[in-house]
C-alpha positions as CSV (number, residue, x, y, z in Angstrom):
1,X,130.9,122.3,82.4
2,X,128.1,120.5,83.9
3,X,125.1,119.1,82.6
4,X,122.1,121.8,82.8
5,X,118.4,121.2,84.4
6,X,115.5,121.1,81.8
7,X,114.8,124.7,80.8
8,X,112.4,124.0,78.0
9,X,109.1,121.3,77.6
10,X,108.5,120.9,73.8
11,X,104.8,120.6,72.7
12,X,102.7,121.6,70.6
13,X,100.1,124.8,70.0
14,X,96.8,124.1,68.0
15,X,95.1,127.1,66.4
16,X,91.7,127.1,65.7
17,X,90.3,129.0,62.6
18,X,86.7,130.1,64.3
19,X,85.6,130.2,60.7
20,X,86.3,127.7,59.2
21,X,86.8,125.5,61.9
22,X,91.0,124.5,60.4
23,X,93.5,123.3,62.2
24,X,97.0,124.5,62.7
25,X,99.3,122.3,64.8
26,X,102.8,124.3,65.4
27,X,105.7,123.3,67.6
28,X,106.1,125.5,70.9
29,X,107.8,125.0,73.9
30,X,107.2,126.2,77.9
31,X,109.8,127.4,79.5
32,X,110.8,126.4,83.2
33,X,112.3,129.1,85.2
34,X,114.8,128.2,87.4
35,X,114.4,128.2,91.3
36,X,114.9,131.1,93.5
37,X,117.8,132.3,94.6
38,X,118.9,130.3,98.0
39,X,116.5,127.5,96.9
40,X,117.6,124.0,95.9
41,X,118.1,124.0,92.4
42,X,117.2,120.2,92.1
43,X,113.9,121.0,93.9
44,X,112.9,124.4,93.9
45,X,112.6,124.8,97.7
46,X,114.4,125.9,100.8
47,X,115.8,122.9,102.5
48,X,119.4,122.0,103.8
49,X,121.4,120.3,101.1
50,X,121.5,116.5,103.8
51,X,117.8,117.0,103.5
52,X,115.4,115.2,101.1
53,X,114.1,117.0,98.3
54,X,110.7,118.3,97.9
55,X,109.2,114.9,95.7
56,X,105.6,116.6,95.3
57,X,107.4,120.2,94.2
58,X,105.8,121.2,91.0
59,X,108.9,122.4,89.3
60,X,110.8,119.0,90.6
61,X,108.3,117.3,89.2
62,X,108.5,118.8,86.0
63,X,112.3,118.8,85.3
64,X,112.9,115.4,86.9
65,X,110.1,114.2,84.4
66,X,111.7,115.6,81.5
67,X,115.1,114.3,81.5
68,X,114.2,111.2,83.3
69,X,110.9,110.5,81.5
70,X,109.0,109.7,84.6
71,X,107.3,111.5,87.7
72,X,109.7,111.8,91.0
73,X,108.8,109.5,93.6
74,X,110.2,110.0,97.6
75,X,112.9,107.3,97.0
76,X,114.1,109.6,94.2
77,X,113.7,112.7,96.4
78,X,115.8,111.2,99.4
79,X,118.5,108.9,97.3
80,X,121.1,111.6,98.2
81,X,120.5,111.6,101.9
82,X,122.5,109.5,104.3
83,X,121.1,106.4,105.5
84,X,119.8,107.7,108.8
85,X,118.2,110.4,107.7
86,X,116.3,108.1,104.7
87,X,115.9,105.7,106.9
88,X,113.6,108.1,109.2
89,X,112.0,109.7,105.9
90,X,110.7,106.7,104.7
91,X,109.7,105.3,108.2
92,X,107.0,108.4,108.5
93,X,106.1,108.5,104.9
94,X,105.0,104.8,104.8
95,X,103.4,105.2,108.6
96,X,101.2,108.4,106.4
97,X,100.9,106.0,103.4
98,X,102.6,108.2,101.2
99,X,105.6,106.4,100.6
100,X,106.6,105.7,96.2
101,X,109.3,103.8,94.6
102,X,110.8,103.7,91.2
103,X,109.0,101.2,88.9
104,X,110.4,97.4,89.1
105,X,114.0,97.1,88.0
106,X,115.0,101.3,88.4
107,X,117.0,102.4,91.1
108,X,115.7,105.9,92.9
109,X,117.3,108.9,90.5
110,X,120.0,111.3,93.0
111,X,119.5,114.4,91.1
112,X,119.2,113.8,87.4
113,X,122.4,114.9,86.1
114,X,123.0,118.5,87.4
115,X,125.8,117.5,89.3
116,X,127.5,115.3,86.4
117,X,130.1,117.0,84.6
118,X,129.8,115.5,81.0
119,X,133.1,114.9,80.9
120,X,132.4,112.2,83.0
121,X,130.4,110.0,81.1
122,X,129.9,108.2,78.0
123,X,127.6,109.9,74.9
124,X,124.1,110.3,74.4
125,X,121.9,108.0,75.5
126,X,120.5,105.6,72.6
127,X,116.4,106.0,74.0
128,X,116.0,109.4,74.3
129,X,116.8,111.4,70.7
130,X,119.0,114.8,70.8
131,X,115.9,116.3,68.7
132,X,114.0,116.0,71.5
133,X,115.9,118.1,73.5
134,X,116.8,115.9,76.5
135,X,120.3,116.3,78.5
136,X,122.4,113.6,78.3
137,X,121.4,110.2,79.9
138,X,124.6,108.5,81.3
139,X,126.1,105.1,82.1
140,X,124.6,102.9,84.9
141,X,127.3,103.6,87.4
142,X,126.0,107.1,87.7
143,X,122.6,108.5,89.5
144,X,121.3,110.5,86.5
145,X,119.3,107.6,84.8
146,X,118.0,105.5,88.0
147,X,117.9,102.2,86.0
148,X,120.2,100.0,84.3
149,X,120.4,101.0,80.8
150,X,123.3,100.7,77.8
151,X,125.2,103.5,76.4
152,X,126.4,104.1,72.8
Protein backbone atom coordinates (compact mmCIF):
# COMPACT_ATOMS: atom_id res chain seq x y z
CA UNK A 1 0.00 0.00 0.00
CA UNK A 2 1.58 3.29 -0.30
CA UNK A 3 1.11 6.29 1.51
CA UNK A 4 -1.64 8.62 -0.28
CA UNK A 5 -1.20 12.51 -1.42
CA UNK A 6 -3.24 15.02 0.65
CA UNK A 7 -6.87 14.76 -0.56
CA UNK A 8 -8.45 16.98 2.02
CA UNK A 9 -7.35 20.66 3.77
CA UNK A 10 -9.37 20.95 7.15
CA UNK A 11 -10.66 24.41 8.12
CA UNK A 12 -13.23 25.98 9.17
CA UNK A 13 -16.72 27.67 7.73
CA UNK A 14 -18.07 30.80 9.64
CA UNK A 15 -21.77 31.66 9.15
CA UNK A 16 -23.00 34.83 9.63
CA UNK A 17 -26.62 35.43 11.11
CA UNK A 18 -27.42 38.79 8.90
CA UNK A 19 -29.81 39.47 11.74
CA UNK A 20 -28.49 39.13 14.46
CA UNK A 21 -25.09 39.47 13.52
CA UNK A 22 -24.11 35.47 15.49
CA UNK A 23 -21.56 33.54 14.71
CA UNK A 24 -21.38 29.93 13.77
CA UNK A 25 -17.86 28.44 13.35
CA UNK A 26 -18.23 24.67 11.88
CA UNK A 27 -15.49 22.36 10.75
CA UNK A 28 -15.26 21.88 6.75
CA UNK A 29 -12.73 20.69 4.62
CA UNK A 30 -11.52 21.49 0.67
CA UNK A 31 -10.92 18.86 -1.26
CA UNK A 32 -7.82 18.59 -3.63
CA UNK A 33 -8.49 16.77 -6.74
CA UNK A 34 -5.89 14.78 -7.94
CA UNK A 35 -3.75 15.69 -11.21
CA UNK A 36 -4.72 14.81 -14.60
CA UNK A 37 -4.33 11.85 -16.08
CA UNK A 38 -0.58 11.58 -17.79
CA UNK A 39 0.45 14.46 -15.28
CA UNK A 40 2.91 14.02 -12.42
CA UNK A 41 1.03 13.10 -9.58
CA UNK A 42 3.61 14.83 -7.17
CA UNK A 43 3.20 17.99 -9.25
CA UNK A 44 0.27 18.24 -11.19
CA UNK A 45 2.03 18.93 -14.53
CA UNK A 46 3.34 17.29 -17.63
CA UNK A 47 7.05 16.79 -17.24
CA UNK A 48 9.31 13.70 -17.68
CA UNK A 49 9.71 11.75 -14.42
CA UNK A 50 14.18 12.89 -14.49
CA UNK A 51 12.72 16.31 -14.67
CA UNK A 52 12.21 18.79 -11.71
CA UNK A 53 8.85 19.26 -10.49
CA UNK A 54 6.75 22.20 -11.07
CA UNK A 55 7.83 24.19 -7.37
CA UNK A 56 5.35 27.17 -8.13
CA UNK A 57 2.43 24.57 -9.21
CA UNK A 58 -0.58 25.47 -7.24
CA UNK A 59 -1.72 22.00 -6.43
CA UNK A 60 2.14 21.08 -5.52
CA UNK A 61 2.05 23.69 -3.41
CA UNK A 62 -0.83 22.83 -1.62
CA UNK A 63 -0.30 19.09 -1.00
CA UNK A 64 3.43 19.40 -0.33
CA UNK A 65 2.24 22.13 2.38
CA UNK A 66 -0.02 19.93 3.97
CA UNK A 67 1.79 16.95 4.84
CA UNK A 68 5.07 18.70 5.13
CA UNK A 69 3.77 21.83 6.92
CA UNK A 70 5.64 24.20 4.75
CA UNK A 71 5.56 25.82 1.14
CA UNK A 72 7.73 23.77 -1.68
CA UNK A 73 10.83 25.55 -2.55
CA UNK A 74 13.01 24.56 -6.03
CA UNK A 75 15.51 22.49 -3.90
CA UNK A 76 12.44 20.40 -2.90
CA UNK A 77 11.11 20.35 -6.45
CA UNK A 78 14.48 19.07 -8.01
CA UNK A 79 15.79 16.70 -4.87
CA UNK A 80 14.79 13.71 -7.12
CA UNK A 81 16.77 14.68 -10.12
CA UNK A 82 20.28 13.54 -10.80
CA UNK A 83 23.04 15.72 -10.11
CA UNK A 84 23.53 17.09 -13.64
CA UNK A 85 20.40 17.91 -14.29
CA UNK A 86 20.06 19.89 -10.53
CA UNK A 87 23.09 21.05 -10.97
CA UNK A 88 21.89 23.00 -14.31
CA UNK A 89 18.33 23.82 -12.60
CA UNK A 90 19.70 25.56 -9.93
CA UNK A 91 22.56 27.28 -12.06
CA UNK A 92 19.62 29.26 -14.18
CA UNK A 93 17.31 29.68 -11.28
CA UNK A 94 19.89 31.53 -9.16
CA UNK A 95 21.22 33.50 -12.51
CA UNK A 96 16.99 34.67 -12.59
CA UNK A 97 17.09 35.09 -8.79
CA UNK A 98 14.56 32.66 -8.26
CA UNK A 99 16.40 30.09 -6.56
CA UNK A 100 14.74 28.85 -2.51
CA UNK A 101 16.04 26.44 -0.10
CA UNK A 102 14.55 24.64 2.83
CA UNK A 103 14.77 26.63 6.08
CA UNK A 104 18.18 26.16 8.14
CA UNK A 105 18.73 22.63 9.32
CA UNK A 106 15.92 20.75 6.62
CA UNK A 107 17.11 18.91 3.84
CA UNK A 108 15.02 19.59 0.35
CA UNK A 109 11.68 17.04 0.66
CA UNK A 110 11.86 14.18 -2.68
CA UNK A 111 8.25 13.74 -3.00
CA UNK A 112 6.56 13.79 0.40
CA UNK A 113 5.72 10.25 0.98
CA UNK A 114 3.79 9.07 -2.21
CA UNK A 115 6.34 6.74 -3.05
CA UNK A 116 6.90 5.23 0.66
CA UNK A 117 5.19 2.21 1.22
CA UNK A 118 4.24 2.34 5.00
CA UNK A 119 5.53 -0.67 5.59
CA UNK A 120 8.64 0.78 5.34
CA UNK A 121 8.80 3.04 8.14
CA UNK A 122 8.35 3.58 11.62
CA UNK A 123 4.68 5.00 13.15
CA UNK A 124 3.21 8.27 13.22
CA UNK A 125 5.08 11.03 13.53
CA UNK A 126 5.03 12.63 17.24
CA UNK A 127 4.50 16.63 15.79
CA UNK A 128 1.87 16.24 13.55
CA UNK A 129 -1.59 14.65 15.38
CA UNK A 130 -3.57 11.78 13.41
CA UNK A 131 -6.77 14.20 14.15
CA UNK A 132 -5.45 16.38 11.96
CA UNK A 133 -5.52 14.31 9.23
CA UNK A 134 -1.88 14.36 8.06
CA UNK A 135 -0.13 11.07 6.29
CA UNK A 136 2.44 9.66 8.08
CA UNK A 137 5.72 11.58 8.67
CA UNK A 138 8.65 9.00 8.63
CA UNK A 139 12.11 8.37 9.98
CA UNK A 140 15.10 10.70 8.92
CA UNK A 141 16.57 8.16 6.54
CA UNK A 142 13.74 8.69 4.26
CA UNK A 143 12.76 11.85 1.78
CA UNK A 144 9.14 12.40 3.08
CA UNK A 145 10.06 14.74 6.08
CA UNK A 146 13.18 16.90 4.63
CA UNK A 147 14.60 17.44 8.17
CA UNK A 148 15.96 15.51 10.92
CA UNK A 149 13.24 14.63 13.23
CA UNK A 150 12.56 11.56 15.90
CA UNK A 151 10.03 9.01 15.52
CA UNK A 152 7.84 7.25 18.15
Amino acid sequence: MMVKAAREIPSTLTEIDLVTGEETHKPMAWKVMPPPAGSCQICGVKHEPSEPHNAQSLYYGVTFSRMVGRSPTWADAMAHCAEPVRQARERELRRAGHWSEPPDGERPVKHHGVEHRPSDHPPLHPRLPQARGQDRVRDQACCFYGRPHRCR
